[in-house]
C-alpha positions as CSV (number, residue, x, y, z in Angstrom):
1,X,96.4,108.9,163.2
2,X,94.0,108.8,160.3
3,X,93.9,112.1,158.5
4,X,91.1,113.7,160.0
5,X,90.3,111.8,162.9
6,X,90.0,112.2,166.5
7,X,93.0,113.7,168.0
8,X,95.2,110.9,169.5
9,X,96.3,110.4,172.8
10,X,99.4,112.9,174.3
11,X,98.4,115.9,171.8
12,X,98.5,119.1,173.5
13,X,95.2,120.5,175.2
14,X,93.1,123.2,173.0
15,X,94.4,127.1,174.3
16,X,92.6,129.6,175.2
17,X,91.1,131.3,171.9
18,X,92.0,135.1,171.5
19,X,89.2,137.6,171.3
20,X,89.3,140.0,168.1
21,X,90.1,143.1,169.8
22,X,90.0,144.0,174.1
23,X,86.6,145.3,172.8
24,X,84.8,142.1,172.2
25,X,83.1,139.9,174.8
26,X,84.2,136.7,175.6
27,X,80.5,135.9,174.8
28,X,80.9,136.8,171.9
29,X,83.8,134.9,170.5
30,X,82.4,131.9,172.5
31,X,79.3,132.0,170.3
32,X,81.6,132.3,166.7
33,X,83.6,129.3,168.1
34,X,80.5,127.2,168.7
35,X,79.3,127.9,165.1
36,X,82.9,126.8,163.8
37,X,82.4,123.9,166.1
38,X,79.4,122.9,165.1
39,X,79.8,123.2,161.2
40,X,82.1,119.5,161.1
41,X,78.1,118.0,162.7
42,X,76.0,119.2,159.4
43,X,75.4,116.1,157.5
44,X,78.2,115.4,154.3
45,X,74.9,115.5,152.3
46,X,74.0,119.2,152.8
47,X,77.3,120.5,153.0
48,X,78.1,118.7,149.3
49,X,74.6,120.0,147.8
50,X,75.2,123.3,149.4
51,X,76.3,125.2,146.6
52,X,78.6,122.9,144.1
53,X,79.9,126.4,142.6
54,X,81.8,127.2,145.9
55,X,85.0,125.2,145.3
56,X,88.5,126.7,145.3
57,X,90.4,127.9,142.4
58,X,93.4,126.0,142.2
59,X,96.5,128.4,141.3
60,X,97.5,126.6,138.2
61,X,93.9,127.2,136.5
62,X,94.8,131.1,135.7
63,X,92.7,131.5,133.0
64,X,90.8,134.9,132.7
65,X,88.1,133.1,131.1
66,X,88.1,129.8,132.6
67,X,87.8,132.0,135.9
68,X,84.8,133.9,134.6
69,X,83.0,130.9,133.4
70,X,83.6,127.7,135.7
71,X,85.3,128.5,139.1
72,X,83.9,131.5,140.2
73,X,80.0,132.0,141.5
74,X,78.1,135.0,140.1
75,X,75.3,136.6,142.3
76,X,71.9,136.3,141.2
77,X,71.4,139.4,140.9
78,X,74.1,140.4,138.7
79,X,73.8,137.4,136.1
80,X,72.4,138.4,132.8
81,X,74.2,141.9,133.8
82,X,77.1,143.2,131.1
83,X,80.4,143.1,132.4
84,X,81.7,146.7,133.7
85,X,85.1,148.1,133.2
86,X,85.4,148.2,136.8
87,X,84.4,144.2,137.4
88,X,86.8,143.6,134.7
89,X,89.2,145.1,136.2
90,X,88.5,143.3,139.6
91,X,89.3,140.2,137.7
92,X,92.8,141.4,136.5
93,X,93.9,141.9,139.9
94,X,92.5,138.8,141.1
95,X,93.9,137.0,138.7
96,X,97.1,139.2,139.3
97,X,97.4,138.6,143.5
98,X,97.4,135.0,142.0
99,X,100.4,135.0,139.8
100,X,102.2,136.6,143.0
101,X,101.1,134.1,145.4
102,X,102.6,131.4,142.7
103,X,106.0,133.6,142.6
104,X,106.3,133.3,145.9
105,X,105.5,137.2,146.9
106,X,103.2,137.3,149.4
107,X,103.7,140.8,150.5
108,X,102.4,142.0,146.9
109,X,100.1,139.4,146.9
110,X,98.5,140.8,149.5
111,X,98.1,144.5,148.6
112,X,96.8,143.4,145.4
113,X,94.0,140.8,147.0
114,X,93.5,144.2,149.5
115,X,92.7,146.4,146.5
116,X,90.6,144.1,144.9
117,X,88.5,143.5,148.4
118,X,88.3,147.5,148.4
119,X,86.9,147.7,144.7
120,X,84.8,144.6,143.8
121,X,81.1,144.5,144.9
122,X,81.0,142.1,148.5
123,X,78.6,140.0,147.3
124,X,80.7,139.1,144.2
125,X,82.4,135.8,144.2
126,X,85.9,137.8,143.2
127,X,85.8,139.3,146.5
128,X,85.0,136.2,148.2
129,X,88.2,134.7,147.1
130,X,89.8,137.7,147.5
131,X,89.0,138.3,150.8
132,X,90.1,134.2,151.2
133,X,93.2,135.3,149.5
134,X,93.9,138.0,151.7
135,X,93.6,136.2,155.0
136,X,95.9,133.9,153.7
137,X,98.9,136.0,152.3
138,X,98.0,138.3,155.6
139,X,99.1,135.2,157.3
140,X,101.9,134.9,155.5
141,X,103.0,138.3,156.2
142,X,103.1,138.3,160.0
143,X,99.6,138.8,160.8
144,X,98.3,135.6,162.0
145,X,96.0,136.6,164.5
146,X,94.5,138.8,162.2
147,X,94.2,136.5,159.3
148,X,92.7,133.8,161.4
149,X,89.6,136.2,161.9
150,X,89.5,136.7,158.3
151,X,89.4,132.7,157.8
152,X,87.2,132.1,160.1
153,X,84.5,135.1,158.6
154,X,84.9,133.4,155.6
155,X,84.3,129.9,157.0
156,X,80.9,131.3,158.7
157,X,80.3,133.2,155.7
158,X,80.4,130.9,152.7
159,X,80.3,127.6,154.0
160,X,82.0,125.2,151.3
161,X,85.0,126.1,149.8
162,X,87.9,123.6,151.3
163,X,90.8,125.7,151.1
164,X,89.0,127.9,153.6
165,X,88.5,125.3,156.4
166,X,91.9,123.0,155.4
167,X,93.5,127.0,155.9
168,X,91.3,127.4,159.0
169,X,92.1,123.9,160.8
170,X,95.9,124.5,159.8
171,X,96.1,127.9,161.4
172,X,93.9,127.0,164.8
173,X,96.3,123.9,165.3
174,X,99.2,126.0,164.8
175,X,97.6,128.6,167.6
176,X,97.2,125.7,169.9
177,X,93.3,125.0,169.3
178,X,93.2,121.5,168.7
179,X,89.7,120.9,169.2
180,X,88.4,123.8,166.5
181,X,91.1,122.3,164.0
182,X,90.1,118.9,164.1
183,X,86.3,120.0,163.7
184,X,87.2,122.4,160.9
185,X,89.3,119.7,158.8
186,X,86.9,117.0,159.1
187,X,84.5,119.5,156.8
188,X,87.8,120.5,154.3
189,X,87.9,116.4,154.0
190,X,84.2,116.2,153.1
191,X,84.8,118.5,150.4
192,X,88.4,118.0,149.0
193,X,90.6,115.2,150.5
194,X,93.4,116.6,148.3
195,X,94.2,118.8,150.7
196,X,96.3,116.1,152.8
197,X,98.5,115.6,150.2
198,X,101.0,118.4,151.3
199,X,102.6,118.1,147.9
200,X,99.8,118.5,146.1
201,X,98.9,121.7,148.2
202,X,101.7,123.2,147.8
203,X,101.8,122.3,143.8
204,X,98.4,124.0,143.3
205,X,97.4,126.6,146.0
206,X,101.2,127.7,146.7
207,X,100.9,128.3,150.3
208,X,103.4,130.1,152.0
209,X,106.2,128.6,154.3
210,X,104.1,129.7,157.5
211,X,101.0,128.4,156.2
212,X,102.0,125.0,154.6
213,X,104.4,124.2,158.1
214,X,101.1,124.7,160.0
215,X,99.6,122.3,157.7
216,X,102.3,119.4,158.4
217,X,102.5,119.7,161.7
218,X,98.8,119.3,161.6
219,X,99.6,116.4,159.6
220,X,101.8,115.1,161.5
221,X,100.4,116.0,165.2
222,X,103.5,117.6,165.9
């Protein structure tokens, strides 16, 4: 199959999804799928002039300024604003949950992204990728149906950044929901095609075994 096509003939039927909690309707989570659903039908154009800022942070580019000043969108409302100890702070963490996920502990990693998430103001674009981060080392760590939540907030939250919906389409194949993967990783490809080069993945995002296996069997419609 062409990476990011239809799903071919003979793969496995979409499951069931599984509600967040017992608590939540079945409404509900119908109505958050459709959104997912319906994000792969908004035009390339819109999606690409959205907000250019949004893109993910490549693990290799770990530089405390280079962070500050290219990768990571600042609020309008804080922009002109001196740094604080505290936001300064946020950024060390960040930047340290990174150096983690590259050494391969995801368990650390994963406090550290929580802390920061706990600390940094929501709006901020650290705690977007933090939150991002956390889902994805949560993943890692054995809670999957968990983390998929937290993907798919961020996916309806901050439409645009590619890790998000190539992590998103990986995980829902993984969980059996074809349909919500393919739709989800025809919008990663409109913003990154990079992200079907497994090697290149794993080179500069260092996911995790559970994460990056999710991703070839996508891959590889297995």
């Amino acid at each position: 199959r062409m990476v990011g096509g239809a799903v071919g003939q003979g793969t496995r039927s979409c499951l069931a999804p599984t509600s967040r909690s017992a608590a939540v309707s079945a409404k509900s989570f119908q109505g958050r799928r459709t959104v997912l659903l319906a994000l792969s039908f908004v035009p390339s154009q819109l999606l690409a002039n959205r907000n250019p800022a949004r893109a993910s942070i490549p693990l290799k580019n770990n530089n405390l300024a280079g962070v500050r000043n290219r990768d990571l969108p600042v609020p309008s409302r804080e922009k002109g604003l001196p740094g604080s100890t505290s936001s300064e702070g946020a950024l060390e963490s960040f930047l340290e949950a990174r150096a983690l996920v590259a050494s391969g502990d995801y368990a650390a990693a994963f406090e550290k992204y929580d802390a920061v998430v706990n600390t940094a103001p929501g709006s901020s674009g650290i705690a977007e990728y933090s939150r991002l981060g956390r889902a994805i080392t949560r993943y890692e760590v054995g809670d999957k149906r968990r983390a998929v939540i937290e993907i798919e907030y961020e996916v309806l939250n901050t439409v645009g950044i590619p890790e998000a919906h190539a992590a998103l389409a990986s995980a829902s194949w993984a969980s059996g929901k074809a349909s919500l993967a393919e739709t989800q990783w025809e919008v990663a490809m409109e913003f990154d095609k990079r992200f079907s080069d497994v090697a290149w993945v794993k080179k500069n995002y260092h996911w995790g075994p559970e994460l990056m296996g999710a991703l070839e069997s996508f891959l590889n419609l297995s």
